[in-house]
C-alpha positions in Angstrom: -6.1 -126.9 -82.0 -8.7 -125.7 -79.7 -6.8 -128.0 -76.8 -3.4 -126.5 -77.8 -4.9 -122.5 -77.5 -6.4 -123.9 -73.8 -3.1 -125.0 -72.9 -1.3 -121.3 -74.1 -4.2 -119.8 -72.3 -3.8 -121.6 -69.5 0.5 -121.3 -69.0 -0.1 -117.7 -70.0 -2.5 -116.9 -66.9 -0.3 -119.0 -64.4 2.8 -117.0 -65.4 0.8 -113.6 -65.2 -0.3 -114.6 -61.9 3.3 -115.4 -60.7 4.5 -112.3 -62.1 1.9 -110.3 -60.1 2.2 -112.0 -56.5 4.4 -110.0 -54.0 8.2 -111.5 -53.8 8.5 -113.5 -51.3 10.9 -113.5 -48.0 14.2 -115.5 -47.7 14.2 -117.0 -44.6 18.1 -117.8 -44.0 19.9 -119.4 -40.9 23.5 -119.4 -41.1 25.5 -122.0 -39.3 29.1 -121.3 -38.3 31.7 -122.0 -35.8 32.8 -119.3 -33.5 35.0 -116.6 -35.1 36.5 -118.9 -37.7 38.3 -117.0 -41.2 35.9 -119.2 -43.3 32.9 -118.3 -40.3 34.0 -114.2 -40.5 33.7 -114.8 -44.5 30.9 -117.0 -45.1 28.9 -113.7 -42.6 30.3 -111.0 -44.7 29.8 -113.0 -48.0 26.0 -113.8 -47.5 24.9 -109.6 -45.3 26.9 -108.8 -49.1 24.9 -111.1 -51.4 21.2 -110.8 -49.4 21.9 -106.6 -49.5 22.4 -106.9 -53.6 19.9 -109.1 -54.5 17.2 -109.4 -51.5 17.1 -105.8 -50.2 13.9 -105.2 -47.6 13.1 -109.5 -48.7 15.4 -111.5 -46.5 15.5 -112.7 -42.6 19.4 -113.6 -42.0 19.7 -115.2 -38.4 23.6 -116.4 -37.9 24.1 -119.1 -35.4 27.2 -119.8 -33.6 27.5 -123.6 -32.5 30.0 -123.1 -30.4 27.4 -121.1 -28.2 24.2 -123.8 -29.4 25.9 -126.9 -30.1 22.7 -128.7 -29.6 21.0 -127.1 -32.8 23.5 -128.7 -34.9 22.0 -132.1 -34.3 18.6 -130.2 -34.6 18.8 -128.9 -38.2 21.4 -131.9 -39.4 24.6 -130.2 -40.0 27.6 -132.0 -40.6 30.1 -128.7 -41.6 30.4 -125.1 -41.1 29.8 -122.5 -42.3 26.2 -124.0 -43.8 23.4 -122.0 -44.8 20.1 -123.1 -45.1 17.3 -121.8 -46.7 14.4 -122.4 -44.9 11.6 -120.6 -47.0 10.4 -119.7 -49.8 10.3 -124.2 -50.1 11.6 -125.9 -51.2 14.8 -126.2 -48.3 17.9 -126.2 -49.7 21.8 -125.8 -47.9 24.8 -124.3 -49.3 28.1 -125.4 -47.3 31.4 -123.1 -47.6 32.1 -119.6 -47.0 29.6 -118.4 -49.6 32.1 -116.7 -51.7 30.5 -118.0 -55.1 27.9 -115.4 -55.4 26.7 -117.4 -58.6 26.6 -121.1 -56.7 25.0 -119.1 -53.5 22.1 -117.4 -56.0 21.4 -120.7 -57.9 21.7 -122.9 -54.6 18.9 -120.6 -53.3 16.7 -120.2 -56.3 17.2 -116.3 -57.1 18.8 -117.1 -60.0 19.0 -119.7 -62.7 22.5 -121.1 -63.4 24.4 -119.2 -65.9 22.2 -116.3 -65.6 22.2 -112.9 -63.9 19.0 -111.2 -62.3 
């Protein structure tokens, strides 16, 4: 019993302690290909989504490879548009035009599937 009430104590002071540290920035790079429809969406789609649900929390740099092929090797991609997520860890990419807000806010860990924050 005693180790069971440490354990409660113990999940109950790591959550408060999440709770209290200060939100941390979305560091985003968004890959695309020149002036594409999908490249055109997929910039619109993500300024729309970080604005509703990152506001004054996000750093959005959009790369053109047509202009810096050469980071393309760099960072691994293999299609555009791609977004990575570069921090808070862990890394994680979304390919497409990022017009599923839902699969853009689970891919990057602001929201659990299913649910809305």
């Amino acid at each position: 019993m005693a180790i069971q009430k440490k354990i409660s104590d113990s999940i109950e002071a790591i959550e408060h302690a999440k709770a209290e540290q200060p939100q941390s920035t979305y560091v985003l790079r968004l890959y695309v290909v020149g002036t594409t429809p999908a490249s055109v969406r997929a910039v619109a789609n993500i300024k729309r989504i970080c604005e509703a649900h990152l506001l004054g929390r996000y750093e959005l740099k959009v790369i053109d490879l047509y202009q810096q092929p050469i980071l393309a090797k760099g960072e691994q991609i293999i299609a555009a548009p791609t977004l990575i997520k570069k921090l808070p860890l862990p890394l994680r990419r979304i390919i497409g035009d990022m017009s599923d807000t839902e699969r853009v806010l689970v891919g990057m860990d602001i929201q659990k599937k299913g649910n809305i924050l």
